[in-house]
VEXFI-336978 format. One record per residue (C-alpha): residue number from 0; x, y, z. Coordinates in pm, whole numbers, plus 32768, in hexadecimal, padded with zeros to 4 digits. Layout:
N
<pt nr="NUM" east="X" north="Y" up="Z"/>
...
This chain:
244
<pt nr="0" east="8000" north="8000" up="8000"/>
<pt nr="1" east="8121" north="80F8" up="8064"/>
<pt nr="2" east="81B2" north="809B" up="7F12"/>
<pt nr="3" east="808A" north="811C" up="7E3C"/>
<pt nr="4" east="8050" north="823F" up="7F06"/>
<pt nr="5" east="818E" north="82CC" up="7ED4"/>
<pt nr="6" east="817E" north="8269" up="7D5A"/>
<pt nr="7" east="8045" north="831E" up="7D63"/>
<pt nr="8" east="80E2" north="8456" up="7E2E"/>
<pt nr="9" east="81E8" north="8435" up="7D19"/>
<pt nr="10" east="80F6" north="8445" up="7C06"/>
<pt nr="11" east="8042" north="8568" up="7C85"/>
<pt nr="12" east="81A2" north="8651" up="7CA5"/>
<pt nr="13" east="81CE" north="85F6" up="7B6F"/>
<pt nr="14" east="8089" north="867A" up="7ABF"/>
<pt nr="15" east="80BC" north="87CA" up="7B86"/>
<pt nr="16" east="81F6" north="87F1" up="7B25"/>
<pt nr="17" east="8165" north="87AE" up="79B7"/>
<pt nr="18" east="8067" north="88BB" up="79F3"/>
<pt nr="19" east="8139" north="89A3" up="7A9F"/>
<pt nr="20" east="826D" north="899B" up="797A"/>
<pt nr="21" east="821E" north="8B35" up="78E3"/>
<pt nr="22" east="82B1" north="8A62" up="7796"/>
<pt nr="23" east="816C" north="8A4E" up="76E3"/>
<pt nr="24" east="8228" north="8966" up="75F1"/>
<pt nr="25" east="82DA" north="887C" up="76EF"/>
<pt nr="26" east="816C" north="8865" up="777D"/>
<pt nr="27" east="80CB" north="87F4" up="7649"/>
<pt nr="28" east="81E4" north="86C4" up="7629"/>
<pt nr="29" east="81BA" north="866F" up="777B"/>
<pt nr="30" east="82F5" north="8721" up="782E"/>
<pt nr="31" east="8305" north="8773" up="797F"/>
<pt nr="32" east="841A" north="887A" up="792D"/>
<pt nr="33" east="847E" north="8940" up="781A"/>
<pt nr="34" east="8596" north="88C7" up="776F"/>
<pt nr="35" east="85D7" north="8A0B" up="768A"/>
<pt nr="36" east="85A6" north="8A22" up="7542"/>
<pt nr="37" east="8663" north="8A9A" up="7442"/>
<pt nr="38" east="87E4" north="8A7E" up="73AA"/>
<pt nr="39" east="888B" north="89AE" up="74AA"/>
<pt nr="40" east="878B" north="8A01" up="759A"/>
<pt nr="41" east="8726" north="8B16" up="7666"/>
<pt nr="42" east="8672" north="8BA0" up="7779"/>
<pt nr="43" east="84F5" north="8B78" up="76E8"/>
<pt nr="44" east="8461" north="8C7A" up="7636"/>
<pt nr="45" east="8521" north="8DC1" up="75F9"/>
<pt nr="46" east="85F4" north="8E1C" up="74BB"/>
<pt nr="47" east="850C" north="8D68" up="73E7"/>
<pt nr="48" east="8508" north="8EAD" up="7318"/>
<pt nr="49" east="8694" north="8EBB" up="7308"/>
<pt nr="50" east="86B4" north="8D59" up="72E3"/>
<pt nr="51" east="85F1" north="8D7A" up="717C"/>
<pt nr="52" east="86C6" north="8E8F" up="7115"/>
<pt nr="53" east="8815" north="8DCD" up="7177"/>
<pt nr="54" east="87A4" north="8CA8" up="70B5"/>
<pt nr="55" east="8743" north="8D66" up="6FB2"/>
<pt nr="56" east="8895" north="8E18" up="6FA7"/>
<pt nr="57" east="895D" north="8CEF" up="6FCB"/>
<pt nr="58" east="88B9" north="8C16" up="6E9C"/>
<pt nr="59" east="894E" north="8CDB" up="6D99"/>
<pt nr="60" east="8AA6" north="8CC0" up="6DD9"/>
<pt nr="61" east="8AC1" north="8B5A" up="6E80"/>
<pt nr="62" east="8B45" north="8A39" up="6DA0"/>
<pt nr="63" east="8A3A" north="893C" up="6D2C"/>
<pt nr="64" east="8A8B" north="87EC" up="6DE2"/>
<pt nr="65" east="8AB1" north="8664" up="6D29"/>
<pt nr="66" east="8953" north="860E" up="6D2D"/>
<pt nr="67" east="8994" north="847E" up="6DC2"/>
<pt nr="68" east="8900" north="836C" up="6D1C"/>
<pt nr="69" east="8769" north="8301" up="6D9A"/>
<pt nr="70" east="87D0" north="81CF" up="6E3C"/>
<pt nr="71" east="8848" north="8313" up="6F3D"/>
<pt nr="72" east="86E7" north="830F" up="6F90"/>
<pt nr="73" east="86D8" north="81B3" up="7048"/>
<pt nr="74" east="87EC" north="821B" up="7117"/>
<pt nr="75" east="872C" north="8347" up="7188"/>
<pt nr="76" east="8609" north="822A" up="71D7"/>
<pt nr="77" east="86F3" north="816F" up="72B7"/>
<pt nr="78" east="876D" north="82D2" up="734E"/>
<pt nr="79" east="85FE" north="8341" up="73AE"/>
<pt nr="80" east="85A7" north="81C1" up="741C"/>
<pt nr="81" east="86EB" north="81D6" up="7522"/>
<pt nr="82" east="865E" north="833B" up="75C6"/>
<pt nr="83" east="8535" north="8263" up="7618"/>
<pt nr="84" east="8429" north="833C" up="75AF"/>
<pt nr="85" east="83D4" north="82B6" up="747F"/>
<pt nr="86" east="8356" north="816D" up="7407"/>
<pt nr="87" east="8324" north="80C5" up="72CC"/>
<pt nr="88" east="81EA" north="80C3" up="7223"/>
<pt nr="89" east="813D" north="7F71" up="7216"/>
<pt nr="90" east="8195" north="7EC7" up="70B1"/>
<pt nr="91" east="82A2" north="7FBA" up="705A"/>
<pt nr="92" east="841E" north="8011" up="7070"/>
<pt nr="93" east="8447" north="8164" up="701C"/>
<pt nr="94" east="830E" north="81F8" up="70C4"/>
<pt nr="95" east="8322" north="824B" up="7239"/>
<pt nr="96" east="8218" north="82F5" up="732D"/>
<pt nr="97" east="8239" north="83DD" up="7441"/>
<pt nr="98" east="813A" north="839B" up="7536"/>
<pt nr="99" east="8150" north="8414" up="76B2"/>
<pt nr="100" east="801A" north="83D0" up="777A"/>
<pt nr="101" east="8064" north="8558" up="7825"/>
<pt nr="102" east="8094" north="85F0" up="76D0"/>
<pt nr="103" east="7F88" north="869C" up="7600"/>
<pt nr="104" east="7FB7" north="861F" up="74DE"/>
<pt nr="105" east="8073" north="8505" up="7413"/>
<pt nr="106" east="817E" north="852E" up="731A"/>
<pt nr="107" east="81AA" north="840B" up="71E7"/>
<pt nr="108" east="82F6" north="842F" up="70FA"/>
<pt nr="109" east="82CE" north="8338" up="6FE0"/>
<pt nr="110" east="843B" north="8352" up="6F2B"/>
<pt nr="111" east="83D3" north="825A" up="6E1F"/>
<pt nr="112" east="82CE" north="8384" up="6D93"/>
<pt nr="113" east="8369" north="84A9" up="6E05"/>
<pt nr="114" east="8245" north="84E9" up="6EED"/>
<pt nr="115" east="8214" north="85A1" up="7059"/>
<pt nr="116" east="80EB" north="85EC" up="70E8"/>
<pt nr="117" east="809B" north="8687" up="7241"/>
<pt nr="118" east="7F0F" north="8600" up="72F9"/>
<pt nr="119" east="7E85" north="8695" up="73F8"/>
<pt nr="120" east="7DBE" north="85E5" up="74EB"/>
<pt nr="121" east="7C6F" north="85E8" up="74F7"/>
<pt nr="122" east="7B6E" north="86EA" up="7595"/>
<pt nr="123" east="7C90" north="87D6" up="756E"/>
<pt nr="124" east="7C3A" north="892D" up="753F"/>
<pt nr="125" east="7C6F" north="89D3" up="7411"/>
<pt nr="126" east="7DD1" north="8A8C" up="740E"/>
<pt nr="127" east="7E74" north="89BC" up="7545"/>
<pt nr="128" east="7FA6" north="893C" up="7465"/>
<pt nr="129" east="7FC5" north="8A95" up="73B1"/>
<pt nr="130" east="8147" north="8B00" up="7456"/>
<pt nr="131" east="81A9" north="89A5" up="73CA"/>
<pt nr="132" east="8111" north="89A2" up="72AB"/>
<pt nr="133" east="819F" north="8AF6" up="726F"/>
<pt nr="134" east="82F2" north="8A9F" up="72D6"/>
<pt nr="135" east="8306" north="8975" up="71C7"/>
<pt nr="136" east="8282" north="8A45" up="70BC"/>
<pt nr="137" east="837D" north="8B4C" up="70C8"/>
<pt nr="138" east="84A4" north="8A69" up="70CB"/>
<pt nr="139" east="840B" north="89EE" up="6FA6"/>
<pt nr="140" east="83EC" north="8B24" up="6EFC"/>
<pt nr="141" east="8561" north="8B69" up="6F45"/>
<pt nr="142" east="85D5" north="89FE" up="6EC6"/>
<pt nr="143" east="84F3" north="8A22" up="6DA1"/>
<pt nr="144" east="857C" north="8B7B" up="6D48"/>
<pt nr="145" east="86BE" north="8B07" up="6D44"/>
<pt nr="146" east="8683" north="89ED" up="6C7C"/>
<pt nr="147" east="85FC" north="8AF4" up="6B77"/>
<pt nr="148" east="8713" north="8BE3" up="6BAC"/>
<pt nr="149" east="87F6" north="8ACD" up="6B47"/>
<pt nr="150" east="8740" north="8A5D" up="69FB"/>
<pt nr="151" east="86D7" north="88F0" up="6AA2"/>
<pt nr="152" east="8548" north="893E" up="6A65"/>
<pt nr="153" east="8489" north="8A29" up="69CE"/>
<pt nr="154" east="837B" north="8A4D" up="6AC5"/>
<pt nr="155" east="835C" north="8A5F" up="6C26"/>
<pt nr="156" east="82F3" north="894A" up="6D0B"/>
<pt nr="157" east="81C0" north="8995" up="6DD7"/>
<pt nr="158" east="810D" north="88ED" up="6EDB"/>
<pt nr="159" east="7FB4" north="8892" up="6F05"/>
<pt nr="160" east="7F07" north="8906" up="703D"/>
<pt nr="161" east="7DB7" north="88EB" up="70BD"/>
<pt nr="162" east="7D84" north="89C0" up="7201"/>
<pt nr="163" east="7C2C" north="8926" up="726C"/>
<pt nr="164" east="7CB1" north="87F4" up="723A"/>
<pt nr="165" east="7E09" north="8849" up="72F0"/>
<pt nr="166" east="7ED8" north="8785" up="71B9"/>
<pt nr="167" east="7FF0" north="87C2" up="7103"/>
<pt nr="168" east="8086" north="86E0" up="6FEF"/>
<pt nr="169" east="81C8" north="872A" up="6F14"/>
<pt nr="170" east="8239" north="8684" up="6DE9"/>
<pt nr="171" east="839F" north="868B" up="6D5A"/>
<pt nr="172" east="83C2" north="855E" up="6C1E"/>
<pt nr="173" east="8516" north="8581" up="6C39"/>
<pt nr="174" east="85C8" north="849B" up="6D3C"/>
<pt nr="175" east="86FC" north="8550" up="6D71"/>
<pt nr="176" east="8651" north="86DD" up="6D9E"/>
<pt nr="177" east="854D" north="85E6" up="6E8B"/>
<pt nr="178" east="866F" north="8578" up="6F4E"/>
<pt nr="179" east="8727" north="86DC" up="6F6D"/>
<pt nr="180" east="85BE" north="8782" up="6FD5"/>
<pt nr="181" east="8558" north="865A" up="7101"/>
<pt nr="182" east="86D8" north="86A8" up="7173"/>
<pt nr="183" east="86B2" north="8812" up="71D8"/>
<pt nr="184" east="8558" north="87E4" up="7268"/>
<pt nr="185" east="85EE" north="86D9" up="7347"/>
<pt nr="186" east="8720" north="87CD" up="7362"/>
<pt nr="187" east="8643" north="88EA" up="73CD"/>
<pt nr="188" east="8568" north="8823" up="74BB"/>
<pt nr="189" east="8440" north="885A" up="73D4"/>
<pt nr="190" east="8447" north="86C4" up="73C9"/>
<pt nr="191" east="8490" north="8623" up="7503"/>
<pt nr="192" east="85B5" north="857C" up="7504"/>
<pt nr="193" east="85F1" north="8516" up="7666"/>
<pt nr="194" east="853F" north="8485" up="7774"/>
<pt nr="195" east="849E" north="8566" up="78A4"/>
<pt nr="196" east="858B" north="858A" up="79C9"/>
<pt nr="197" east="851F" north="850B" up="7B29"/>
<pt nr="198" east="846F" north="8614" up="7BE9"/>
<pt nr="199" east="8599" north="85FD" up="7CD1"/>
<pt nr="200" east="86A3" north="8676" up="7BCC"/>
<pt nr="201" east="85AD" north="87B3" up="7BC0"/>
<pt nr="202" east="866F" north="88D8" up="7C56"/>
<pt nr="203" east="87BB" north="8864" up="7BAA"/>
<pt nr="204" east="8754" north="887B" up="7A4A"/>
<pt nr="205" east="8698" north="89AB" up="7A96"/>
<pt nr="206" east="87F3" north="8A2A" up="7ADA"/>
<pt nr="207" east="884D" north="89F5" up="79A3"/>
<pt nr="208" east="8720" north="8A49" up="7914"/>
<pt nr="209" east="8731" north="894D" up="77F9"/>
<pt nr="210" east="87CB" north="8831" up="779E"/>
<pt nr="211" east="88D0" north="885E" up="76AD"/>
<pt nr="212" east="8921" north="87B6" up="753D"/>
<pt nr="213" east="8A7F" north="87CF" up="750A"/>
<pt nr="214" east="8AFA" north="883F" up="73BA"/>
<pt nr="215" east="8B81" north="874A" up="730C"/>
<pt nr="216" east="8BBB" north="871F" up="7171"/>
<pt nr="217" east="8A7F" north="8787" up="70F5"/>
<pt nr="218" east="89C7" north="86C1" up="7012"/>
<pt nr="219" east="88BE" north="8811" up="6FD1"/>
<pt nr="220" east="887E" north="890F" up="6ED1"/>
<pt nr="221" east="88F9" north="8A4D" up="6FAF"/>
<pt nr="222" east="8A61" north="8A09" up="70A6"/>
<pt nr="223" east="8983" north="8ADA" up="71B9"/>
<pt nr="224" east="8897" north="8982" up="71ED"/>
<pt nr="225" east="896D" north="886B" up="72A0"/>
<pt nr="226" east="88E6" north="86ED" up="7271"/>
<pt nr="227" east="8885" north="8608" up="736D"/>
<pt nr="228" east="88B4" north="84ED" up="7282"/>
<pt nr="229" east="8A1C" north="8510" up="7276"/>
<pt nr="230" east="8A55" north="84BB" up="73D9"/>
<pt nr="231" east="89C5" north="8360" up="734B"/>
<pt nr="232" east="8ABC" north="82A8" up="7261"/>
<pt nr="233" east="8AAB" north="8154" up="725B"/>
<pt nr="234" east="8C03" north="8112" up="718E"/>
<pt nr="235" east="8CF4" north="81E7" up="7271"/>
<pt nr="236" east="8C28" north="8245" up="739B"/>
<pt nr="237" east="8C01" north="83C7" up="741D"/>
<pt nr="238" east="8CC7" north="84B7" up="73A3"/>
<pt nr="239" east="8D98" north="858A" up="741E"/>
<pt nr="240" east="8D13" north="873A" up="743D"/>
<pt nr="241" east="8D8A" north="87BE" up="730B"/>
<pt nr="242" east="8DF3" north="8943" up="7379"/>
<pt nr="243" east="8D52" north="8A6F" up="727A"/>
């Protein structure tokens, strides 16, 4: 009995934490605390404005990376399987599902058809995942820009979004810009990448107000967004920082 109350006492900190985080957009993905969000993350949500103009700044002048082959993309499956918050769809190896029973919504990236598309629950009122939403659209307006900028595609990439229905779904046929784009959401926090701290750990990684994504050889458009991914190499194993 003393056992289930206190996983019950546990259970309830959590969920206040959850509605106590001021992160609207850690909140929707089930978060008790904000992990920042933006290049390398951040303290939550100031200097979006700057952070736009920096990126769009830095585009121009940054050298366009290899592109890496697609079978890149399964190792970015096995990298999201090993944070433990995604699982694989039923019947299929290169679609996975984000689902958190304290998040608002659930997140599916089918890599086979270039595909991502953001649910909210139901009964949600209209507008609840609008931050998010909004987040993941202008990253893709800056990754699609740049694409255009460099002569890869002639038209932008837009998203689909249905505010009454809180969804948003994203299509990109090409494997490789797919792979680049689901990197800096995952670098940015946009996607989570990592699994919610213990309540415990609380005041410490409020001290550092986010956790960090060290910068490491990008695999990205623009050398401002560092890639989780390349902390996961299955051939040589982590790599060492690489200094700017």
């Amino acid at each position: 009995m003393k056992v289930s109350n206190s996983k019950d006492t546990q259970k309830d900190s959590r969920t206040r934490a959850i509605e106590n985080n001021p992160c609207n957009m850690c909140r929707a993905l089930g978060l008790p605390i904000c992990r920042g969000h933006g290049g390398g993350g951040g303290g939550g949500d100031g200097g979006a404005a700057g952070e736009t103009q920096d990126n769009t700044q830095s585009m121009s002048g940054s050298p366009w990376p290899v592109l890496k082959p697609v079978a890149e993309n399964e190792k970015l499956v096995q990298f999201l399987l090993e944070s433990g918050m995604w699982a694989l769809a039923e019947d299929a190896d290169l679609e996975l599902e984000f689902s958190n029973l304290d998040a608002l919504l659930t997140i599916k990236l089918d890599m086979e058809n270039g595909e991502l598309l953001f649910e909210g629950k139901r009964d949600l009122p209209p507008g609840t995942l609008d931050e998010l939403f909004d987040a993941v659209e202008q990253e893709l307006a800056l990754f699609s820009q740049e694409l255009m900028d460099r002569k890869l595609i002639n038209e932008p990439i837009n998203a689909v979004r249905n505010r009454e229905k809180n969804t948003l779904s994203i299509k990109i046929p090409s494997p490789q810009y797919y792979d680049i784009f689901i990197q800096r959401l995952l670098s940015k926090n946009i996607l989570p990448n990592q699994p919610a701290p213990v309540l415990e750990e609380k005041e410490d990684l409020q001290q550092t107000a986010a956790i960090q994504v060290p910068e490491l050889e990008m695999a990205s458009i623009t050398r401002a967004t560092p890639t989780p991914l390349d902390l996961f190499d299955i051939s040589r194993g982590p790599r060492p920082k690489i200094e700017a």
